[in-house]
C-alpha positions as CSV (number, residue, x, y, z in Angstrom):
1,X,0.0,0.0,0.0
2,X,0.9,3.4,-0.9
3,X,1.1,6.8,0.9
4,X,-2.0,7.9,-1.7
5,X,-4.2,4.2,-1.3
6,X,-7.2,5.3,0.6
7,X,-8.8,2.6,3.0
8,X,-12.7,2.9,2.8
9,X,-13.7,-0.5,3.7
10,X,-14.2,-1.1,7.6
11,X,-13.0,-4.7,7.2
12,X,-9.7,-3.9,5.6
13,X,-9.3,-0.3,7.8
14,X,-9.4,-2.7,10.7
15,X,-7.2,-5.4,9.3
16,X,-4.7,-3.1,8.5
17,X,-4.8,-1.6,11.5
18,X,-3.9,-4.8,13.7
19,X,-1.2,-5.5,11.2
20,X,0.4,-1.9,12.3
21,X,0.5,-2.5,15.9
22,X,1.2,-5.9,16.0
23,X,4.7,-6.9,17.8
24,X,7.4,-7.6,15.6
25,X,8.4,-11.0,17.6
26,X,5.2,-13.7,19.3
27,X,5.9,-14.4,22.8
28,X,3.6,-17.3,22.0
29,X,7.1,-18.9,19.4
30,X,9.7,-18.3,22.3
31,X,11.0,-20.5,24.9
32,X,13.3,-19.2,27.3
33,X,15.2,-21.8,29.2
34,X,16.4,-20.6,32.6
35,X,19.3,-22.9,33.1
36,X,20.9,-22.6,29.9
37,X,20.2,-18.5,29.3
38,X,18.8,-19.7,26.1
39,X,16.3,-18.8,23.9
40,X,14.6,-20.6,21.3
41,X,12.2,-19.4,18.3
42,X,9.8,-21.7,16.6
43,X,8.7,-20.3,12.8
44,X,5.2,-20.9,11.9
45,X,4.6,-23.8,10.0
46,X,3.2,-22.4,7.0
47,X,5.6,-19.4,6.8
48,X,8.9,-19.2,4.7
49,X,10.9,-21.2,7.7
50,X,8.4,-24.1,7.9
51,X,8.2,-24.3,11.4
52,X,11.8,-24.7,11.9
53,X,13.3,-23.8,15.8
54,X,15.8,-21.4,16.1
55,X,18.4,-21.2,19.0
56,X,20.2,-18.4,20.4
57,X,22.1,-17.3,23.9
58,X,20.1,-15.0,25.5
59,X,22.2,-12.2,24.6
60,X,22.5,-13.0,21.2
61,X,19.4,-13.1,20.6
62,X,18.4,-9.6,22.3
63,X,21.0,-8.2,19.9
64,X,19.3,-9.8,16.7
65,X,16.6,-8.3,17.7
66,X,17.8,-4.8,18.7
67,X,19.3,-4.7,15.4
68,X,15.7,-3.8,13.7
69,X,15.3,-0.3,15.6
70,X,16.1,2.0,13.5
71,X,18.1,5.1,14.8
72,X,16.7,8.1,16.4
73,X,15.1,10.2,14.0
74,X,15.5,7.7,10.9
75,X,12.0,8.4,8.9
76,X,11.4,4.6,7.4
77,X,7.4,5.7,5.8
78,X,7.6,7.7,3.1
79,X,5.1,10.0,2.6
């Protein structure tokens, strides 16, 4: 979609909208085990990964994921 698409339909306005503020990472696919500091992500099973399980150390994995904010001020909708 496109800064000039216009969203009349109240079916798609709300779609849309929950795709917005949706969290970037599912608790409900991680699985934090306390003895090992380690953290493991299962994919969906219909998505690209095929419901393949990830693992990371705990740090590691906090810096994958800190990698995806963008810096302060970075614009990343153009408008």
């Amino acid at each position: 979609m496109e800064a000039g698409t216009r969203v009349y339909d109240d079916d798609a306005r709300q779609s849309l909208s929950k795709y917005i503020v949706r969290a970037p990472v599912g608790l409900e696919k991680l699985t934090w085990d306390r003895d090992e500091d380690t953290l493991s992500w299962k994919a969906p099973e219909n998505g690209h990964w095929k419901g393949e399980v990830r693992h990371f150390d705990s740090l590691d994995f906090i810096a994958h994921v800190t990698l995806h904010i963008p810096p302060k001020g970075k614009h990343l909708v153009r408008r």
